[in-house]
N, C-alpha and C positions, 0 to 999 in steps of 0.2 A: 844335898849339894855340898861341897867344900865350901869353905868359910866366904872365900874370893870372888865377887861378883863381877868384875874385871872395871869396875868405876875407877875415877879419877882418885878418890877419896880414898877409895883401900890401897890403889898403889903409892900415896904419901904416907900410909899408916903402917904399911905392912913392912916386916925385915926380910930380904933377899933372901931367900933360902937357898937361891942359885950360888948364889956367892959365896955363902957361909961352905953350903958343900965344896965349895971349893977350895977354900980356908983349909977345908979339912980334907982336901984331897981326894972327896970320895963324889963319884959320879951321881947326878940326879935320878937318874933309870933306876941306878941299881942299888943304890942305898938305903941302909935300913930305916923303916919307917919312922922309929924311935927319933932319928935323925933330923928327918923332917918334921916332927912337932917339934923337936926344941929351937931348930929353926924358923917357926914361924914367928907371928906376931906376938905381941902381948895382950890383944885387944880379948876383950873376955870369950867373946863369941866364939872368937877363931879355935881357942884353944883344945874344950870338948870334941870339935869333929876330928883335929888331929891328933890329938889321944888317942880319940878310938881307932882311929886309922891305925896308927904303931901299936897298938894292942889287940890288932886283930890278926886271927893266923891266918885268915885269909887271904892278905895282900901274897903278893906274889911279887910286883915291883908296881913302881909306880911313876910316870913322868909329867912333868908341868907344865908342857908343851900344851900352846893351845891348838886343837883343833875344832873341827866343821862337822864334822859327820861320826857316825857309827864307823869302824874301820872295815876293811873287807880281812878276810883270814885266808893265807895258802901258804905251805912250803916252808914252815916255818919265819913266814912273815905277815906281820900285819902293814894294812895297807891306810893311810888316813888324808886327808887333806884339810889346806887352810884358806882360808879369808885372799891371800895373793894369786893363788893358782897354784899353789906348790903342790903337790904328792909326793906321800915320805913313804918309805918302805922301814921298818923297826922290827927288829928281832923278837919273833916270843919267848926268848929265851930271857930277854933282860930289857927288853924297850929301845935298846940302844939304834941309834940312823944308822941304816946300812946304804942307802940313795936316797936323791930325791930329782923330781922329774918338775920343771917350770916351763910350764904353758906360754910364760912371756908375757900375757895379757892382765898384769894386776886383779881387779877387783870384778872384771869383768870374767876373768877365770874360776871365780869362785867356784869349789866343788859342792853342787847340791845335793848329792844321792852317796848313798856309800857303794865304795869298788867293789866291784866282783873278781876274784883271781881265779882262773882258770888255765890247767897247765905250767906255761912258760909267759903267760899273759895276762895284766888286769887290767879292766876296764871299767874308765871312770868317766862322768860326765860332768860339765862344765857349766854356771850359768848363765854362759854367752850360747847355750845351745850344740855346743860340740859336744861328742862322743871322743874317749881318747885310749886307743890303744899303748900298752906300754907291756916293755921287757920288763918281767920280772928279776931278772939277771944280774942287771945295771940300770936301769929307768931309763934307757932310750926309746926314743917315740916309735913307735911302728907303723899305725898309721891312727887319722883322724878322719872325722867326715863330721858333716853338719845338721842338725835334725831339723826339724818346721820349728821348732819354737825352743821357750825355754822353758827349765822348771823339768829338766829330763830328770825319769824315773833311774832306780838303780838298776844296769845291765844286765840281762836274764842270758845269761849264755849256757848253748848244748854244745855238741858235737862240733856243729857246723856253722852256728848261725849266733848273733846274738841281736837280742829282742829290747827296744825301751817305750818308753812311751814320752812324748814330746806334748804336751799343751793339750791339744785334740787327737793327736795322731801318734799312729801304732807307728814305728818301725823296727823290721828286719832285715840284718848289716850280714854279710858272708862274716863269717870267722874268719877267713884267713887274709882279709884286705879291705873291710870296709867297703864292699861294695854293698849297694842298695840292691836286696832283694825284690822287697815292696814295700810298702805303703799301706795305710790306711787312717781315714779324717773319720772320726766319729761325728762328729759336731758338734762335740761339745768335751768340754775338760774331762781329762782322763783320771782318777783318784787312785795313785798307788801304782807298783808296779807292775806290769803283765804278771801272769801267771803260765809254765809251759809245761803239759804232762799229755803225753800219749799223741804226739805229734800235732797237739792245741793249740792252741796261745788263747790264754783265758785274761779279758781285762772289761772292769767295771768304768761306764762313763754316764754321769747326771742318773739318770733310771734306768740305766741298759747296762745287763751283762752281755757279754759278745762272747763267742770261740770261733775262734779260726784258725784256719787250716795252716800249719808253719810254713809248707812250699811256698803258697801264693797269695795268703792270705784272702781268701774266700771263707765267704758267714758259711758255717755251719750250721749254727742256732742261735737265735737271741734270745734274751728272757728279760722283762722288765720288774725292776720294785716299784715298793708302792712311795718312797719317800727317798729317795736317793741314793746311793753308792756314795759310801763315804771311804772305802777302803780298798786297796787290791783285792783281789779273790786266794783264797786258797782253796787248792783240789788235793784230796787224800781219799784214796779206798772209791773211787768214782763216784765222788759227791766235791762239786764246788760249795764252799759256803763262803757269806759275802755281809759283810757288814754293813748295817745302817744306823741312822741314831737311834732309834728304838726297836733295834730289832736286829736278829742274825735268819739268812735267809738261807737253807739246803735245797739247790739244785742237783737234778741229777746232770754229770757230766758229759753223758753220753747224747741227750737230747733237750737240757735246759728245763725240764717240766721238774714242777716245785714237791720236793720231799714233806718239807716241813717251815715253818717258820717259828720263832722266838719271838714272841710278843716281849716288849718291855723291857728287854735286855740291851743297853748302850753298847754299841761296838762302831765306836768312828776309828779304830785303829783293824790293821788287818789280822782276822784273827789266827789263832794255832790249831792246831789238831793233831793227835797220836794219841793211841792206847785208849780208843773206843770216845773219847772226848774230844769237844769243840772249846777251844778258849776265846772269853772276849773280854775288852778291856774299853772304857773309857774315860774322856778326861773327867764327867759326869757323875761316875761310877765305880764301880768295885769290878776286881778280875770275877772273873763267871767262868764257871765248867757246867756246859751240856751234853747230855745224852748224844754222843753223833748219830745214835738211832733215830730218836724222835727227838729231839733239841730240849728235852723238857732239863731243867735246872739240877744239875748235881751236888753242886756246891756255891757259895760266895763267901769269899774271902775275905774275913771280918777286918783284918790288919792296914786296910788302908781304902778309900772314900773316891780317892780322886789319883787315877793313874794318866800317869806322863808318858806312858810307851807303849807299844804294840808287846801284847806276851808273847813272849817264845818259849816253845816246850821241848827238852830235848832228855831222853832217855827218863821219865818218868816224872821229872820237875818241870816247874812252868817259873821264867824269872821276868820280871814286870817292876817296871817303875814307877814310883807315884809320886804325887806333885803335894800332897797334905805332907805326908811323912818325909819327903826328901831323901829315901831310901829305893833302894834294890832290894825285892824282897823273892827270895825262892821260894816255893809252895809247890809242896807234894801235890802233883796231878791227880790222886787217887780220890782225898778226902778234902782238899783246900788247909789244911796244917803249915804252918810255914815251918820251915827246915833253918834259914837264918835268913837275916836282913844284914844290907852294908848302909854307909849312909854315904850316897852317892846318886845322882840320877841322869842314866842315860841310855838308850836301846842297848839293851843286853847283845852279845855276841859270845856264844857259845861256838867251843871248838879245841879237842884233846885236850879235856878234863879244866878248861879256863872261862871263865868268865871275862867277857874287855867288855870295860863302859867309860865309854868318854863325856865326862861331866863338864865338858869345855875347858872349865880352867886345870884338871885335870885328868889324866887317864891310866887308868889303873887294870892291873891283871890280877885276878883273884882265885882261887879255886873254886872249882865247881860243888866239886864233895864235902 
């Protein structure tokens, strides 16, 4: 994490680095790192992680801006929200505000899921329970609708339709207006986002995975765990697999019946998959790569105890945050080798060759490579 825990005590102790940059004329997005450590504090702590920051060639840019969530990526903009309701749209070129979109409702607006951009549109929800469509263009609203509860999932949008998951219950919005397709109450809490592949909608709730059918949402198939759904599902190569706390579960997608199971392997976050491997991660535990053949353990990732984020694997690396180390750590999906660590922690977002992780009190663009 950065030095900055956002207490009362560090903002009497710490020096403005807003200010100073300004002193010197040069913008916070886009200034060089070296910048920003001489800019901070004096405090001892502080000083090591902003070192290593302006010493590292990975940064890319970086802003102080605090946000809420993971960002969503399109079109060469990222998308982020904060604590008031606001939605900012930032260049990935340099972090820089290009819009920003306010709901009007303060604190009740809080964004809790990160946006999805799709198109000419992203969709962000609210935790007053609204869903909210918006221009990519200039952050005009396009439309809103209101789901059964709060604690919406992040937007799963296709073609036509976009998917969330609201408290207990599924919903499916038209694409082009927020009208309510359908419905569906599980009855009980939904963990994580839908999942959508092959005209499905795959979501995990209490002991029940569900698929259903994306026109009208009609059960397909169920399939129950033995300890609960602690995580979305992910489906790759027609195999759901579904996290629990002691365990990763392989269904087959087509009819729910059980592939394999992972004894003893923590996954309360939702796991990854590509290139013949399953990733799991938990707060308990160490990143994991399994077999997606038969689940049996390929690797654990000796670098760190206790991960803070769901992995994501994207072109051959798996990046995961951990909570002992205070670090982003890459790791070769092949063998579990780490490639580099940043010290920073927050859901990776991978996208044209960058890494974004918003550590709250800061968010930073990294290279991938």
């Amino acid at each position: 994490m950065s030095e900055f825990d956002g207490t009362a005590q560090d903002s009497e102790r710490a020096v403005d680095r807003r200010g100073v940059l300004k002193l010197l004329a040069l913008p916070v997005a886009a200034a060089p790192l070296w910048f920003l450590w001489v800019a901070g504090g004096a405090d001892d702590e502080a000083v090591p992680n902003w070192l290593e920051y302006a010493v590292s060639p990975r940064v890319r840019w970086v802003t102080e801006d605090r946000y809420e969530m993971s960002p969503g990526v399109g079109d060469g903009a990222l998308y982020v929200g904060d604590r008031e309701g606001v939605l900012r749209a930032l260049s990935t070129a340099g972090g820089r505000e290009q819009w920003s979109f306010d709901t009007g409702i303060g604190l009740d607006g809080d964004f809790v899921a990160q946006p999805t951009a799709a198109g000419d549109t992203v969709y962000v929800a609210a935790l007053n329970g609204s869903l909210y469509a918006v221009d990519t263009s200039d952050g005009t609203e396009r439309w809103r609708v209101a789901t059964a509860g709060q604690n919406v999932t992040a937007p799963v949008v296709t073609d036509d339709a976009v998917y969330v998951a609201s408290g207990r219950t599924v919903h499916a919005f038209e694409r082009s207006d927020g009208a309510e397709r359908w419905r569906l109450d599980t009855g009980h809490h939904i963990d994580g986002a839908p999942t959508v592949a092959d005209g499905t909608v795959y979501v995990g709730s209490d002991e029940t995975v569900y698929a259903l059918s994306t026109a009208d949402g009609a059960e397909r198939w169920t399939q129950t765990t033995f300890d609960g759904v602690t995580s979305g599902p992910t489906v790759a190569d027609g195999t759901v697999y579904v996290g629990r706390r002691d365990g990763v579960h392989a269904l087959s997608a087509a009819d729910g019946s059980e592939r394999w199971v992972a004894e003893d392997v923590a996954a309360t976050y939702r796991p990854a998959a590509g290139d013949g491997r399953v990733y799991a991660a938990s707060l308990a535990g160490p990143l994991v790569a399994l077999d997606a053949a038969d689940g049996r353990v390929a690797w654990r990732f000796e670098g760190a105890e206790a991960m803070q984020t769901p992995p994501v694997a994207v072109d051959g690396t798996v990046y995961a945050g951990a909570g002992d180390t205070s670090r982003i750590h890459a790791v070769d999906g092949a063998d579990g080798t780490e490639r580099w660590s940043f010290p920073a922690v927050g859901t990776p977002v991978v996208a044209d060759g960058s890494v974004y992780v918003n550590a709250k009190t800061a968010l930073f663009a990294l290279e991938a490579d």
